[in-house]
C-alpha angles and dihedrals in degrees: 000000000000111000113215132210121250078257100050094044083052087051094055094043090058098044084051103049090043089048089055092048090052084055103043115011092188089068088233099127089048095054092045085050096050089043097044091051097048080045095053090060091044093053089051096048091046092043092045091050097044081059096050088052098045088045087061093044088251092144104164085049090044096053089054099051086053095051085055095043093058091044093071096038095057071046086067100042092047098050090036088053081051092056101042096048083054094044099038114173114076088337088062091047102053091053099037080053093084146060116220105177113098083057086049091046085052100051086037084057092052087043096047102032095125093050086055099045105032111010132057102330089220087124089026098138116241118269123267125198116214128164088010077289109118114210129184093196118037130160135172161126116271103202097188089067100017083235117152104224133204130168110338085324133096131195124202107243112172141116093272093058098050088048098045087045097049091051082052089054083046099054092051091054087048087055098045089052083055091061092038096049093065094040089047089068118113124198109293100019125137110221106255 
């Protein structure tokens, strides 16, 4: 790792800021990269301590890690889906690569719960019969799987996914400092 001066580090700032400006004037994909990044962390914190609380049986604690956890991640998607219709190009594919609805439809069901269970039923989810009991509004935690379910859908919430979501997330911001590398050159400068 190269370690940089106070001087160098401002240099860079700057080529970046002004490299992200050359690709989106609006300022639209430097705010999605910046969010996306502080996101990213945010995701991985709410989904590590979710675990810790289902591992100790801490359920109530649990769910709403998890609400807070896929928060942040339909954060990400949404400022991810901002940059890459700006971008366009790879950028555009790899997130266009992906459906995140039924994650979205799982953080929509902890943000509107009082709605599906005591307001106008139109997202209530569909009833499930288990156990020959029939239930409109059903959450939990499926340890077998380690699935989050809701309604008559499951989404997959385990360590794998986050993993596998938040390479995903890596490999965007990989794609937007492509597109920002050529655009940071000033005059004179060799390509790194």
């Amino acid at each position: 790792m190269i370690i940089k001066s106070g001087e160098e580090a401002r240099k860079d700032l700057l080529r970046r800021f002004a490299a992200l400006q050359a690709i989106d004037p609006s300022g639209a994909v430097a705010d999605a990269s910046r969010w996306v990044a502080r996101y990213r962390g945010a995701t991985e914190q709410r989904h590590a301590a979710f675990m810790s609380h289902w591992r100790a049986g801490e359920h109530d604690a649990a769910l709403v890690e998890l609400h807070f956890c896929l928060t942040a991640a339909c954060r990400i998607v949404a400022f991810m889906k901002v940059a890459a219709d700006r971008m366009g190009g790879e950028a555009k594919s790899h997130v266009d690569s992906r459906d995140f609805s039924l994650m979205k439809d799982a953080r929509n069901h902890f943000e509107h719960i009082e709605d599906r269970l005591y307001g106008s039923e139109k997202n209530r989810p569909l009833a499930i019969t288990e156990s020959g009991v029939t239930r409109t509004v059903h959450l939990g935690l499926r340890g077998s799987d380690q699935h989050f379910t809701f309604g008559d859908k499951a989404l997959d919430v385990s360590p794998a996914f986050v993993t596998e979501f938040l390479s995903f997330v890596d490999r965007f911001l990989e794609l937007v400092d492509a597109a920002v590398e050529p655009a940071a050159l000033f005059p004179g400068d060799a390509p790194s």
